[in-house]
C-alpha positions, 0 to 999 in steps of 0.5 A: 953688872948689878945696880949695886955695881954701877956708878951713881952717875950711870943712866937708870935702867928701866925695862918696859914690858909691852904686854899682850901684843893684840893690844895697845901695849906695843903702840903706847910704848913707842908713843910714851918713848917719843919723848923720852929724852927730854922727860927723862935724860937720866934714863935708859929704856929697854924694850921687852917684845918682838921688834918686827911688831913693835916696829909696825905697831909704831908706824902706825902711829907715827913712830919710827923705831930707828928714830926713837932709838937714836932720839937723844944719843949723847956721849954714846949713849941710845936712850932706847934699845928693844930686847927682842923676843919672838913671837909665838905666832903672828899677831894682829891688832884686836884679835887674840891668840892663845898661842902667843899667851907664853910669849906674853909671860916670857916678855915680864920673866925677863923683864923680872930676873933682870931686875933681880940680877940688877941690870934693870933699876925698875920694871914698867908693864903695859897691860896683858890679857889674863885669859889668853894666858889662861886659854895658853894652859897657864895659870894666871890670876894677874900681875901682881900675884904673879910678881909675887910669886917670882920673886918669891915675896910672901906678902904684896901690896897693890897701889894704884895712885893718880898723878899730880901735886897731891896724888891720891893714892889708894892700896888694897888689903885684898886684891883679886878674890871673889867678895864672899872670900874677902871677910876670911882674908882679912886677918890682924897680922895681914893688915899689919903686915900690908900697913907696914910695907905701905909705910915702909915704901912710901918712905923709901920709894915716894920720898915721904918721912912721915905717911899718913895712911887712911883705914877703910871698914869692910861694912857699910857704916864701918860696921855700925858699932858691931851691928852691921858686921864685926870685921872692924872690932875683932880684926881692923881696929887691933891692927890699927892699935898694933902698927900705931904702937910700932910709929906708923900713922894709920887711922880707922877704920872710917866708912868707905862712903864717907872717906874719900872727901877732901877733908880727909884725903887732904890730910893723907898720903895713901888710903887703905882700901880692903877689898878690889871694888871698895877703893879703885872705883873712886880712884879710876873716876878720879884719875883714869887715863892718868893713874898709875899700878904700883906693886909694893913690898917686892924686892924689885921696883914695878909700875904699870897702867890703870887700864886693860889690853883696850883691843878695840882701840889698838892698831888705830892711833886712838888709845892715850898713852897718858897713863904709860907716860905716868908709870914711866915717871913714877918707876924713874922717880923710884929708881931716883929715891932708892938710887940717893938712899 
């Protein structure tokens, strides 16, 4: 039954991806979901891994599955439910094995062609080890792209956002490319097109009428009036003026080193960043722990964490599971905005 198809009343649906299984994926899932009855009664979660790892992960951190799984039952509902999927071979914590890089992608292909059929309102994803994906014989760039290019969406936006009455909110314009690529990838029609899904999904996901969205320039200074780079003449400031035209309200190009202050950030809604390590530096000092990685502009809804697999920390009860708690919130907060639009 699609979304669509469902009554306005029924629970959301949301999948949750516990990513790769060396890490601390699996344990911050059972650990968010403890609670999951009373932080979300409107909602249902489905579980994406393999249920014999996920039961043992959890019981080292004091989390037993049976229970959380009929934690909150009412009117016949389970507020929690795994999907199992095997793994590719036995895991443990810490240590990673190329051999279950397939499984990893297998978890999140189901968790999206749910979500595109409509039996999942949104998608959470616990984070994944790029490279044991690669070493798998995938290529692998990161999330993002990926959910791109499954869902066949031409153009994406990477937000990553604290938590908080008045969130910081900071989305790029580039994503993961060497910094010698970054000027080249920078055209009008991107910057248009990258401002109009900020606007677009900040109305439609966060509940905003109106977004205020701060512009960073690509050179120090903004490029000095042209002596210090032109990134922002020839190509920033024509996007600004173009999407400005259209209604939205995008201001720039301000120097990054400058920018993130209180009395800018107090006047605005989303700060767009140009390249990976000129804005989510500032917002992981910020929020880390706390933050959340939104993926604009697909046709799907998909939250996930600020931080990596931390194999260090996983199987020993250390890792905080703080910033799963908030993608959870802010993916059932969407569902909730597009539910009543």
């Amino acid at each position: 039954m699609t979304s669509a198809a469902r009554p306005s009343h029924a629970p959301l649906q949301i999948a949750i991806t516990t990513g790769e299984p060396a890490g601390v994926g699996p344990e911050l899932t059972a650990q968010a979901l403890a609670g999951a009855a009373a932080h979300w009664p409107d909602a249902q979660f489905v579980v994406l891994g393999d249920a014999e790892l996920l039961t043992a992960r959890a019981k080292a951190v004091g989390v037993e599955w049976a229970a959380l799984a009929g934690h909150g039952r009412g009117a016949g509902l389970e507020r929690v439910r795994v999907q199992h999927q095997t793994l590719g071979a036995p895991s443990q914590a810490g240590k990673l094995d190329a051999a279950n890089g397939r499984y990893v992608l297998d978890l999140l292909d189901s968790a999206i062609d749910g979500a595109l059929a409509g039996q999942f309102d949104a998608i959470v994803t616990a984070p994944l080890q790029k490279s044991t994906i690669n070493d798998a014989g995938v290529p692998f760039t990161g999330h993002t792209e990926y959910l791109a290019e499954r869902t066949h969406t031409p153009h994406v936006v990477m937000m990553l956002a604290g938590t908080g009455q008045r969130p910081l909110r900071v989305a790029l314009a580039t994503t993961h490319l060497p910094l010698k690529d970054v000027s080249a990838a920078l055209t009008i029609e991107s910057i248009v097109a990258t401002l109009r899904i900020i606007d677009r999904d900040l109305r439609q996901y966060f509940g905003l009428p109106a977004p205020r969205i701060l512009v960073t320039g690509l050179n120090p200074h903004a490029g000095e009036n042209g002596y210090l780079g032109h990134e922002e003449i020839d190509v920033i400031a024509p996007a600004l003026k173009q999407v400005n035209d259209a209604g939205i309200d995008a201001r720039g190009p301000y120097p990054a080193d400058t920018l993130f202050q209180p009395r800018y950030l107090n006047e605005a809604d989303c700060v767009l960043a140009m390249f990976h390590d000129q804005g989510l530096p500032v917002l992981k000092y910020a929020t880390f722990g706390e933050g959340i990685n939104v993926t604009l502009g697909l046709p799907i809804i998909r939250t996930s964490v600020d931080h990596g697999t931390a194999l260090d920390l996983a199987g020993t009860g250390r890792a905080d599971a703080g910033s799963l708690i908030a993608a959870i919130d802010t993916a059932v907060s969407m569902a909730r905005h597009r539910r009543a639009a």
